[in-house]
N, C-alpha and C positions, 0 to 999 in steps of 0.2 A: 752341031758346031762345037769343039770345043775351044775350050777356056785361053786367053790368050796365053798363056806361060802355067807350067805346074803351080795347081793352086787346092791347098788345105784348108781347112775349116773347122776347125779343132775349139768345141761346146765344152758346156757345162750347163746345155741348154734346146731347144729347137723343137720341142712338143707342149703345146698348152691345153689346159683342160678344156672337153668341150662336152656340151649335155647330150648332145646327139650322137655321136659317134666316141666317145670318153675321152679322145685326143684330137688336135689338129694339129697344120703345120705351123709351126712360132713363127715368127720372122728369122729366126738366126737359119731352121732349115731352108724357109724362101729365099734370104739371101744367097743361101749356098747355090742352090737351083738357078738364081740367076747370072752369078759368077760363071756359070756354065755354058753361059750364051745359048740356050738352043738353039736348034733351026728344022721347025714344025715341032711336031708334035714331043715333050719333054719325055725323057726318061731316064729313071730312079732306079735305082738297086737298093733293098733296104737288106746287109748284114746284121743279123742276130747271130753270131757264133755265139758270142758271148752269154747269151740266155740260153744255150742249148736249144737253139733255132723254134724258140716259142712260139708255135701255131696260135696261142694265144694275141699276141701281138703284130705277128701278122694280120693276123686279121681287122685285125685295131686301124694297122698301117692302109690295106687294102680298104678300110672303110673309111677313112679318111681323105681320100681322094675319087671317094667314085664319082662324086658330080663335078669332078676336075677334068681338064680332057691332057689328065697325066698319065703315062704309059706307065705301072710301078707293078713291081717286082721281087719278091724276095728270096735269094738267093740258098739254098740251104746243102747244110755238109750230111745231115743227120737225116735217116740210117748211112745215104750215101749222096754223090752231090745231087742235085731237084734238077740239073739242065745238063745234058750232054756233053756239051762242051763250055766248061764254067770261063776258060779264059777270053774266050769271041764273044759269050755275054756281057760278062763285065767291062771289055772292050768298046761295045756298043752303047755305052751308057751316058747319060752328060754328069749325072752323079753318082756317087757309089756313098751311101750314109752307113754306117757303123753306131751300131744301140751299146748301148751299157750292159753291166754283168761281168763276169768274171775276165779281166784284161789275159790272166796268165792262159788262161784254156782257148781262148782266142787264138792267142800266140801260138799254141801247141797245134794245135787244128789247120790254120793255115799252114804255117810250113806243111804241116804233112799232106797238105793237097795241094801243094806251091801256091797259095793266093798269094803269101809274100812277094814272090818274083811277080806273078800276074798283075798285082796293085802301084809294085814299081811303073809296071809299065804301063798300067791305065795312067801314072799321075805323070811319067813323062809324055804322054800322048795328049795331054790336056783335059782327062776325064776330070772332074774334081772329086776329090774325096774331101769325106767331113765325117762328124762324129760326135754322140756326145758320149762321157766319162770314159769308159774300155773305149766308143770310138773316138775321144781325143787323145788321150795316154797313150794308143798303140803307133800312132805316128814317128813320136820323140823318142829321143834314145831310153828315157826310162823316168820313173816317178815314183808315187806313193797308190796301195793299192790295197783293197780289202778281200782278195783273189785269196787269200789265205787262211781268214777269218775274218774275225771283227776288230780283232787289235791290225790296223794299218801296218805294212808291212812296205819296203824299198822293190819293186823292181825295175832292173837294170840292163833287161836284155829285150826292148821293143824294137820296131822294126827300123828305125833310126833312119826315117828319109829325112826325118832334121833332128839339127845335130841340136837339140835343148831338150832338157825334162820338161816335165807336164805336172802338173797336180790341178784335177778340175774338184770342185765343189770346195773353193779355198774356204769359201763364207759361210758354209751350211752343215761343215764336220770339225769336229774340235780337233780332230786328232789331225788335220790335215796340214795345217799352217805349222806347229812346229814343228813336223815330222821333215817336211817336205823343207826347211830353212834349214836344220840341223844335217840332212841328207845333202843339202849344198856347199853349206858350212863345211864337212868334214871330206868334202870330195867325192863322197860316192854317187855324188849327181853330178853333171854339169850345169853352170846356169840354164835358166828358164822360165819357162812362164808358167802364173796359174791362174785362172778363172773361178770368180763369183760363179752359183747359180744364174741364169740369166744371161752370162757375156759369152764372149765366142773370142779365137783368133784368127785373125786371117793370114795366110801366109800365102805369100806367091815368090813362087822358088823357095829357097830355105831361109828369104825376109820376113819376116813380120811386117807385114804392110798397114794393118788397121785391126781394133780393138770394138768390137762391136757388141750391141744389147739389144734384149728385148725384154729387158726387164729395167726399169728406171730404176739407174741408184749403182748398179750392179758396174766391176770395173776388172780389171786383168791386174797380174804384177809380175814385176819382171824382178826374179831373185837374181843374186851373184855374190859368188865368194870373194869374201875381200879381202886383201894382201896380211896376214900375219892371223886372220881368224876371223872368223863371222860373217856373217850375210849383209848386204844390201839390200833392200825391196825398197823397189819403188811404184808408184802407183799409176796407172796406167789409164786413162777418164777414155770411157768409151764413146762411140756415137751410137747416139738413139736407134734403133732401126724404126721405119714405118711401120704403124700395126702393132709396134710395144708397149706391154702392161703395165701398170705403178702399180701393182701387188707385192707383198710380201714377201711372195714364194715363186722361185722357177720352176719348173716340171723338169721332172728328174728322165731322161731316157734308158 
């Protein structure tokens, strides 16, 4: 069953450590899963484009749900695509999750195997998509990004199903909060949102519906250029999700 209306889920957050399997699923990805509505048995697509489809991490992800009765799946471009026909996959999915790593090669990769068009039309079919950092950022029209190096860098050419930038790990990178203010400030972003470690956005259609955590403390901000120069940010107080931590530290996807 999918989701009642196009509905995003755009992290900075959604894996917590675990002893047994090194990850599990946070609340921000269970919420996503459930914004999905299923009907029987759930099923996940996890994209790694962005890590250069790390077997690594699949495995992580595939381990993490075996004593779940979740249908999961990881999708891969690399050497070439893992399933015949990647867009009836992705199609039949209730969620489509997006990992971290490099947002620009992302970018690069899908187009050239059209997931861009494919994931339009999971998110108008009602698939949910979600993501944390490359899979929050590639949503929005564009943000702040370390796809280039270590000095943060602006990009501005994401797949733009909503029309705001993104900057996720507002609270956990120094470089992120002025880059991502002075990028809106001067126009080359449009207003936006960014996320704490920990917080998620929800978006249904291209609203902002709700501001959520799984991490106590953690909150969103909504930046905006304001008339003759400079930023607005204001502060965005999330809801708790069930199952969230008061630790220090998010897990990074």
């Amino acid at each position: 069953m999918a989701a009642a209306e196009p509905t995003i889920v755009a992290t900075s957050g959604g894996l917590l450590p675990d002893p047994r399997t090194f990850v599990r699923p946070g609340p921000l990805l269970e919420h996503a899963l459930a914004l999905a509505e299923p009907r029987g048995r759930p099923r996940i697509c996890f994209l790694l484009t962005a890590l250069g489809d790390s077997d690594l991490w699949a495995a992580r992800l595939y381990a993490m749900y075996q004593e779940r009765d979740v249908q999961v799946s990881c999708l891969a471009l690399f050497p070439m695509p893992s399933v015949a026909d990647p867009e009836a996959h992705l199609r039949s999915q209730d969620l489509i999750w997006v990992g971290g790593g490099s947002t620009a090669n992302l970018l690069a990769l899908w187009r050239l195997h059209g997931l861009d068009r494919i994931l339009r039309a999971c998110w108008e079919d009602g698939v949910v998509l979600g993501g944390v950092s490359a899979g929050s950022l590639c949503w929005h029209q564009g943000g702040t990004t370390d796809s280039f190096g270590p000095e943060l860098a602006p990009i501005t050419d994401c797949l733009g199903f909503l029309p705001y930038s993104n900057c996720p790990h507002y609270d956990a990178e120094a470089q992120r909060r002025p880059l991502f203010q002075r990028l809106v400030g001067e126009g080359l972003l449009p207003e936006g949102y960014a996320t704490d470690n920990g917080a998620g956005l929800v978006y249904r259609g291209t609203t902002l519906a709700e501001v959520v955590a799984e991490v106590e403390g953690r909150a969103a901000y909504h930046v905006k250029r304001q008339p003759g120069g400079g930023v607005q940010e204001t502060r965005l107080t999330a809801r708790l999700l069930p199952g969230a931590v008061g630790g220090p530290e998010a897990s990074r996807g």
